[in-house]
N, C-alpha and C positions, 0 to 999 in steps of 0.2 A: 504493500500500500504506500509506503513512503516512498519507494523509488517512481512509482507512476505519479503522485502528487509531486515529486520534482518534474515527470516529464520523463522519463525515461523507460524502455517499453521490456515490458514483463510479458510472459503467455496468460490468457484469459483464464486458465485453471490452474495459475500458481506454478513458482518455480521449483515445488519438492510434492513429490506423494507418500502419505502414507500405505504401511506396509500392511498387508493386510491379515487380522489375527488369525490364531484357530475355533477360537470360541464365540458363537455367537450375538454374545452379548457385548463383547469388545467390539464385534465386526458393525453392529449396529452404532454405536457409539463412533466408532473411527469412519463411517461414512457418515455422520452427521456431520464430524467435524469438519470432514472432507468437502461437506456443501457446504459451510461456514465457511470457508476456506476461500471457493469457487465464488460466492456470495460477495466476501468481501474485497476480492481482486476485483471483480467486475463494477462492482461501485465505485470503487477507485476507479478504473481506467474512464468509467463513467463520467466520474467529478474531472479528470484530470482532460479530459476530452471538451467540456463545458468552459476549465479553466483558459483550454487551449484558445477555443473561440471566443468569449469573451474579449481575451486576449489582443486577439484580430482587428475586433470589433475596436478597441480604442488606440489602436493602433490605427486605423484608419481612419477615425474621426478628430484624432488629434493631426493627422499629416494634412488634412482636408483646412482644418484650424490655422495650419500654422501657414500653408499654401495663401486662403486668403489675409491672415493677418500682413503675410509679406507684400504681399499687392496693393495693399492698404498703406502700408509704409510707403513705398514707393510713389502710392498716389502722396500722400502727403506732402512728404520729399519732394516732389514738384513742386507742388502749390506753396513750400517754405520758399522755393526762390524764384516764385513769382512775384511773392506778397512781399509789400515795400510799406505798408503802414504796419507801425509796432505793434499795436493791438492785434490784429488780425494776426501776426506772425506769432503773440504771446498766446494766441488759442488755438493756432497750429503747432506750437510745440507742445503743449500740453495736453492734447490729441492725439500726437507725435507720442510721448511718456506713456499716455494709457496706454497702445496700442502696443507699445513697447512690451510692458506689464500684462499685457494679455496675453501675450506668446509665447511670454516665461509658462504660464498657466498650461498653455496646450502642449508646451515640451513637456512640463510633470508628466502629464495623462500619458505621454511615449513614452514616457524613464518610467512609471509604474504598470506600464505594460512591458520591459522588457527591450525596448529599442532605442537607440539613441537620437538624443537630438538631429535634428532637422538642417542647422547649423554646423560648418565646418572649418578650420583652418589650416592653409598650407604650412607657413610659415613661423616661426616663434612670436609671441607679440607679448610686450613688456609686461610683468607684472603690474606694476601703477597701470596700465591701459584696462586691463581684466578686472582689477579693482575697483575704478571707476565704472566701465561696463558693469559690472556687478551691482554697484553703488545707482547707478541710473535705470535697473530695471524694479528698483525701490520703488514704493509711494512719497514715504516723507525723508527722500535722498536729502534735502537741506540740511539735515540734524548729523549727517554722517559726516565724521573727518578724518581725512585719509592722508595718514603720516607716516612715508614709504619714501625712503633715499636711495633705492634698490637701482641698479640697471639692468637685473637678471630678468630673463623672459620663462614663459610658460613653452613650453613646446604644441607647436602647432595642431596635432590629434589631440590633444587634452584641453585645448581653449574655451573648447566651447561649455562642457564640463564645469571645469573648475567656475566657470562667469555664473554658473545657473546654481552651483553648491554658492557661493559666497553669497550671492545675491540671497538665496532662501535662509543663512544663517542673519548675513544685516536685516534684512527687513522683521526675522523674530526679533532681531534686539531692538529697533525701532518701535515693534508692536507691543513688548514687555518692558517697556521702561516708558517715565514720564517723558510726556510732550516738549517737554522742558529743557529737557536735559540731551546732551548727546551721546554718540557714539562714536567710537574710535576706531580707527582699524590700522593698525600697523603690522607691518612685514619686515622680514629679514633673512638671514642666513643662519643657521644654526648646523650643528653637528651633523646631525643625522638626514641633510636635505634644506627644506626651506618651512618659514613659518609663517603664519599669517593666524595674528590674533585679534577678538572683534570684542569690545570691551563697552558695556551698557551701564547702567545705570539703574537698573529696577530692585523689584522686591527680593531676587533670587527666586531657586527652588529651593524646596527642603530635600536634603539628602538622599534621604533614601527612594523620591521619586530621582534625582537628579544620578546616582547610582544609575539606574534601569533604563533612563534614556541614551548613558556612555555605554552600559551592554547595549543595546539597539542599534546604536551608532558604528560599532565594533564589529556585531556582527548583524547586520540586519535580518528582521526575518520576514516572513511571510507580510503583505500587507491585510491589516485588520479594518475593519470597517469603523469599529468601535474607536480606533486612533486617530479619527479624520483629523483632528485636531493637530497633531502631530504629524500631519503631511508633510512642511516644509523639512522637516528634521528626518523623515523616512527617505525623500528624494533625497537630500544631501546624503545620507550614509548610502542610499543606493549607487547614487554617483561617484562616492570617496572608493568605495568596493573595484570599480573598473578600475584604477589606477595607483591601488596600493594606498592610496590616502588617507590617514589616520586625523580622524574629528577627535574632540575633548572637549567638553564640558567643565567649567569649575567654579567655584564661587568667587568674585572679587574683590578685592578690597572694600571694594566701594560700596560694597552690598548686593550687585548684580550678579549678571553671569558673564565669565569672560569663553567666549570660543578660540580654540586654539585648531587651528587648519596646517595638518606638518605631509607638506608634500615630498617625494619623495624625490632623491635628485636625478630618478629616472626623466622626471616631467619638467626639469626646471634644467635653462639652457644658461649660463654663466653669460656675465656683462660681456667678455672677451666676444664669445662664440655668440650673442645676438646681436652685438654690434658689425660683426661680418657682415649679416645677412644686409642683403640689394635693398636698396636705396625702395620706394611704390614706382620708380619711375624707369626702372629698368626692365619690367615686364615680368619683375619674380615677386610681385607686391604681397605683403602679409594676407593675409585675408581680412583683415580689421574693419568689423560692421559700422555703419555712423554712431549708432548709440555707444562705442566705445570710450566717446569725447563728451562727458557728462556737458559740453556747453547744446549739446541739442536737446538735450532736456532741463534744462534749466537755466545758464546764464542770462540770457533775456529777464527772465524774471525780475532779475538787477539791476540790468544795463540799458533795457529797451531796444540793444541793437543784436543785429544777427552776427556770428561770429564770423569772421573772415576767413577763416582755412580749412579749404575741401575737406569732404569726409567720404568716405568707401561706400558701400553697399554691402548688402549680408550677402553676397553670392562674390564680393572681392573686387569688382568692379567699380571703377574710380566715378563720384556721382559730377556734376557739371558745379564747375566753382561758385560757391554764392556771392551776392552781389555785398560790395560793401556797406560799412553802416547809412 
């Protein structure tokens, strides 16, 4: 039953028979068991067949999600470098932010089915750029401050990853601490790889829930319906799982909770070796989405004006330069 509830294919009568007695009354008893047996392989393969297509089922509806969310982007993207009144631009960016915020959503629905993001990178792109990307697929990304001297990069198959785990760790520490207050998130170098810790401000957990969510995190398991709550914290250990990436939980100083993200230096590309990489303009361009540059989701806010320096597309593709302020 366990191996078919992972997905793995057993014979519909079980992979061992009983032997059968000399005595009648055992002979009776050992073919009950033996339908017990056949009973419960077939429920399994049953359930695990159900779980398969379900499966399917949101895996398809999220690639469908995320197909028109990008076409939506894109329309957007035009109409930000059409519009030349700052209002109209400040409600295209924030348009721009939700839509952003939406896409995170239908990637979950793929990563708890099983598939990966929709989004991909070629090339290494800086940690501070992931951060930010991370930081911008927020709601109250204002409160977040990102204090990262690094020049080391993410390696490009983990980009997109690592942006959707950090994103869903800031935004709990946004939604579990006061309005008030902020969040930090600093990175570094450490021993054993790379660190990145996200440090709030709220009430805490008490221990021994906060214990069960570092097992969960560690090893995740099966997703529970009863956990919805604990979605973003399921996705991220799911995500940490593909690339070796060890989450932590702990309590901080301050009273909150600090997350601690220790990537491994299989996925983190040294300052040296991402500074090699080509210039966007050599035709080996990173893959670096627009929402990478927290200014399209927010600067305006501040400034009224649109930022001057080109941004990419989610498919890598250089977008048409915006017009100055």
């Amino acid at each position: 039953a366990e191996r078919l509830h992972d997905g793995l294919d057993t014979p519909a009568d079980g992979s061992t028979r009983l032997r059968h007695p000399a005595t009648t009354e055992i002979a009776r008893a050992t073919a009950a068991v033996a339908r017990l047996q056949q009973t419960a392989t077939a429920a399994a393969a049953s359930e695990a067949g159900l779980r398969d297509g379900l499966r399917q089922v949101f895996v398809s509806l999220a690639r469908r999600n995320q197909s028109l969310l990008q076409r939506q982007l894109r329309l957007i993207d035009a109409l930000e470098q059409k519009a030349s009144d700052p209002a109209a631009l400040a409600d295209l960016f924030s348009l721009d932010h939700l839509t952003t915020r939406m896409r995170r959503h239908a990637e979950s629905l793929a990563i708890l089915s099983g598939a990966a993001p929709g989004r991909s990178w070629r090339d290494p792109v800086p940690v501070i750029d992931v951060i930010r990307g991370a930081t911008a697929e927020v709601e109250d990304y204002k409160r977040v401050a990102v204090l990262v001297g690094t020049e080391d990069a993410v390696a490009g198959p983990a980009v997109a990853d690592m942006i959707h785990l950090l994103a869903e760790l800031i935004e709990n520490a946004t939604l579990f601490s006061p309005s008030g207050t902020r969040v930090e998130v600093r990175a570094g170098r450490v021993a054993k790889g790379f660190a990145v810790e996200i440090d709030d401000r709220g009430l805490g957990i008490e221990p021994e829930l906060l214990s069960e969510i570092n097992q969960q995190l560690a090893s995740p398991p099966d997703f529970d319906l009863a956990d919805a709550d604990r979605l973003g914290l399921f996705v991220g250990g799911k995500l940490a799982a593909r690339h070796g990436v060890r989450i932590s939980l702990r309590l901080s100083p301050y009273g909150g909770i600090t997350a601690i993200v220790l990537m491994p230096s299989s996925i983190v590309v040294p300052a040296q070796e991402a500074a090699a990489v080509p210039p966007p303009d050599s035709g080996l361009a990173s893959r670096r989405p627009a929402e990478l540059d927290l200014t399209r989701a927010g600067v305006l806010a501040f400034t009224g004006q649109r930022p001057a320096q080109p941004s990419l597309s989610a498919a890598g593709q250089p977008a048409a330069a915006p017009p100055g302020p």
